[in-house]
Kinemage of the C-alpha trace (Angstrom):
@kinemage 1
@onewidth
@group {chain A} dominant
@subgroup {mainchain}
@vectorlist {calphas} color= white
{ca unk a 1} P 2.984 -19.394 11.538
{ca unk a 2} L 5.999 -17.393 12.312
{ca unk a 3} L 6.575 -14.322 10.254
{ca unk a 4} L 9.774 -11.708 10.050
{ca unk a 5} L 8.880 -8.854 12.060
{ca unk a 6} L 8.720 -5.218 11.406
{ca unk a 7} L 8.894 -2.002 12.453
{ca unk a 8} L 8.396 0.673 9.762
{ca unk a 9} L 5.021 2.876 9.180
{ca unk a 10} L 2.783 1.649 6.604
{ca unk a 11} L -0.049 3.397 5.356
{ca unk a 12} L -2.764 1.086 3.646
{ca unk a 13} L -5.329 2.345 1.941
{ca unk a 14} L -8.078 -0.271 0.288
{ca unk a 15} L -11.589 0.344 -0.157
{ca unk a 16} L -12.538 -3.058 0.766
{ca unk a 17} L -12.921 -2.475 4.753
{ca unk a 18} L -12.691 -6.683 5.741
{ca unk a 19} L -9.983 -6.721 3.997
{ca unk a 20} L -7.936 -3.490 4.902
{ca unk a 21} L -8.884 -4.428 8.888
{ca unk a 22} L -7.196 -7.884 7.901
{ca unk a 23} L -4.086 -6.526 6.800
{ca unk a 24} L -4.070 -3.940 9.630
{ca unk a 25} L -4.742 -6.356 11.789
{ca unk a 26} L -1.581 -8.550 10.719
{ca unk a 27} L 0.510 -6.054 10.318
{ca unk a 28} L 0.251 -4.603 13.373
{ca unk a 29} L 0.229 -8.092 15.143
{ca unk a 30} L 3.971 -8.358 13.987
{ca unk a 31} L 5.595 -4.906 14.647
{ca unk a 32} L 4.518 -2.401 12.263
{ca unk a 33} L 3.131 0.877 12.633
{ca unk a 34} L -0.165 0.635 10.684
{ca unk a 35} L -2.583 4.010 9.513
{ca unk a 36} L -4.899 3.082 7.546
{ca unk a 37} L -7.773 4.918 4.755
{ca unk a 38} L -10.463 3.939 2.683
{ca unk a 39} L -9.639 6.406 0.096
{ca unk a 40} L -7.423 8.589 -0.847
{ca unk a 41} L -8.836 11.674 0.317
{ca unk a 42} L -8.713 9.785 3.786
{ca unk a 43} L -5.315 8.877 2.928
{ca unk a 44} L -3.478 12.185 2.468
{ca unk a 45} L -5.214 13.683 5.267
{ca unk a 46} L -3.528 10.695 7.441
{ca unk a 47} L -0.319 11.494 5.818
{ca unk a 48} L -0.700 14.948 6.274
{ca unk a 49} L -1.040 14.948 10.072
{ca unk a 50} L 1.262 11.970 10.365
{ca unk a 51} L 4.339 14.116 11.897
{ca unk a 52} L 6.746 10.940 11.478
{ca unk a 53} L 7.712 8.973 8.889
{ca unk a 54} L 5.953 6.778 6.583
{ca unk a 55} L 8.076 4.411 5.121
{ca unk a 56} L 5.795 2.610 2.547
{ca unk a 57} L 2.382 3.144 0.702
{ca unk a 58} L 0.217 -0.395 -0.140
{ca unk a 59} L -2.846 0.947 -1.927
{ca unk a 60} L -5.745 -0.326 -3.914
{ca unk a 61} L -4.849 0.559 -7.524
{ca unk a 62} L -8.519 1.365 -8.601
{ca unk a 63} L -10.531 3.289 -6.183
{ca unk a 64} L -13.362 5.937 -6.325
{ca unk a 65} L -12.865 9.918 -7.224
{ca unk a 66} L -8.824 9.305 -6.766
{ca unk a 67} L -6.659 5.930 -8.289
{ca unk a 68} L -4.108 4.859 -6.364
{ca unk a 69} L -1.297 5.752 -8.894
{ca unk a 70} L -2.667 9.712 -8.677
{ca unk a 71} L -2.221 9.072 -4.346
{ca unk a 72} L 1.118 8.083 -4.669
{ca unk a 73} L 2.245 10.879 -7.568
{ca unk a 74} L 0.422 13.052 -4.473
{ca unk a 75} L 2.309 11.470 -1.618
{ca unk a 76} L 5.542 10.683 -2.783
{ca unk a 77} L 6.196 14.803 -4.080
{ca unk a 78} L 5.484 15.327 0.032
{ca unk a 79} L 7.819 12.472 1.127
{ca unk a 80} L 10.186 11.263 -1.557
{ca unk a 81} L 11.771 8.196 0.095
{ca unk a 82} L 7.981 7.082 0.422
{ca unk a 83} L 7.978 3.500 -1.509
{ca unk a 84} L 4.982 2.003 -3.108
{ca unk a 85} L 3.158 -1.322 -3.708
{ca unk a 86} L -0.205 -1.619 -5.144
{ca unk a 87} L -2.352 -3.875 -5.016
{ca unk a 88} L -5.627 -4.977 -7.426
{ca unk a 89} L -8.092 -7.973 -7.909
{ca unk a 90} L -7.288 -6.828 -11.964
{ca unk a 91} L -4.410 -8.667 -13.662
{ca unk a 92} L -1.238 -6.897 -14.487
{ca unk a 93} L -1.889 -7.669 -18.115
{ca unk a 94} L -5.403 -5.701 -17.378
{ca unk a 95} L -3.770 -2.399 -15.855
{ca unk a 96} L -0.603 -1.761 -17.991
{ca unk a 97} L -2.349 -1.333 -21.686
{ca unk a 98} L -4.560 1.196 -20.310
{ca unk a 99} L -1.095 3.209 -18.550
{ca unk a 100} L -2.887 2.754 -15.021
{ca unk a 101} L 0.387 1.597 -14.059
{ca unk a 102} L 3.903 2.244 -15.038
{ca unk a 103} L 6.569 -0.243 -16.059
{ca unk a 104} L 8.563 -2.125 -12.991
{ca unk a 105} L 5.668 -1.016 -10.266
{ca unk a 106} L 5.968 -3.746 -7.696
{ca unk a 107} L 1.486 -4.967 -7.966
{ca unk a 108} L 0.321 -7.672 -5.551
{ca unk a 109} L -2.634 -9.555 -6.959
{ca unk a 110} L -5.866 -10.120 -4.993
{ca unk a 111} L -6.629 -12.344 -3.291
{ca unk a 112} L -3.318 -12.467 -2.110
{ca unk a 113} L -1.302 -14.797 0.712
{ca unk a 114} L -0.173 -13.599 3.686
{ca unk a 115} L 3.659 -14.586 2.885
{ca unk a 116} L 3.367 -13.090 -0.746
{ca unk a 117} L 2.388 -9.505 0.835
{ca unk a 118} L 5.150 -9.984 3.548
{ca unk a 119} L 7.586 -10.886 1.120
{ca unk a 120} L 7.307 -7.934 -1.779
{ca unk a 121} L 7.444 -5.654 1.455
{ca unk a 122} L 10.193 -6.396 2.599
{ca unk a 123} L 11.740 -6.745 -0.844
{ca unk a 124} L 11.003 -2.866 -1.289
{ca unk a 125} L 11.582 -1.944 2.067
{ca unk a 126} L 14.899 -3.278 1.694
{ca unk a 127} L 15.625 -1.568 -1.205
């Protein structure tokens, strides 16, 4: 299957490691610059001695000691222009009562398809 390529930095961060090697793995198959954490602390200490640009955040929405929604408040007052997608094996309808996430986040859905994750990527990338 033949997907758009890419060349931006993305930094995932999921707990899950077959999954976040999958994604890495795909990602970087088709062009992207991929770093990649199992948590958060991991995560800003990648994006603290990145020295280039990261151009979008995908991370887990609930994760151990630090949420994904408190990593990107962190990451995105160090790099503004950093854009965001989350992503959660919980429903939308689970995560918005309890304010875990804020109205018009972009949230991909575990288990989730190759072409879905491509596609809300580039739709904020292209933003």
């Amino acid at each position: 299957m033949e997907y758009s390529r890419g060349t931006e930095t993305i930094l995932l961060v999921e707990d899950e490691e077959p999954l976040r090697k999958v994604v890495v793995e795909l990602l970087t198959q088709i062009g992207y610059n991929v770093l990649s954490a199992s948590n958060a602390k991991e995560a800003m200490h990648v994006a603290a001695t990145c020295p280039g640009k990261i151009h979008l955040l995908i991370t887990d929405v609930l994760m151990p000691e630090i949420d994904g929604p408190e990593l990107a408040k962190t990451l995105c007052a160090a790099r503004p222009d950093l854009k965001v997608i989350y992503i959660s094996g919980y429903t939308d309808g689970s995560l918005a009562p309890e304010g875990v996430l804020a109205p018009g986040t972009v949230l991909v859905n575990k288990p989730f398809s190759v072409r879905l994750l491509l596609a809300k990527m580039r739709e904020v990338l292209d933003r």
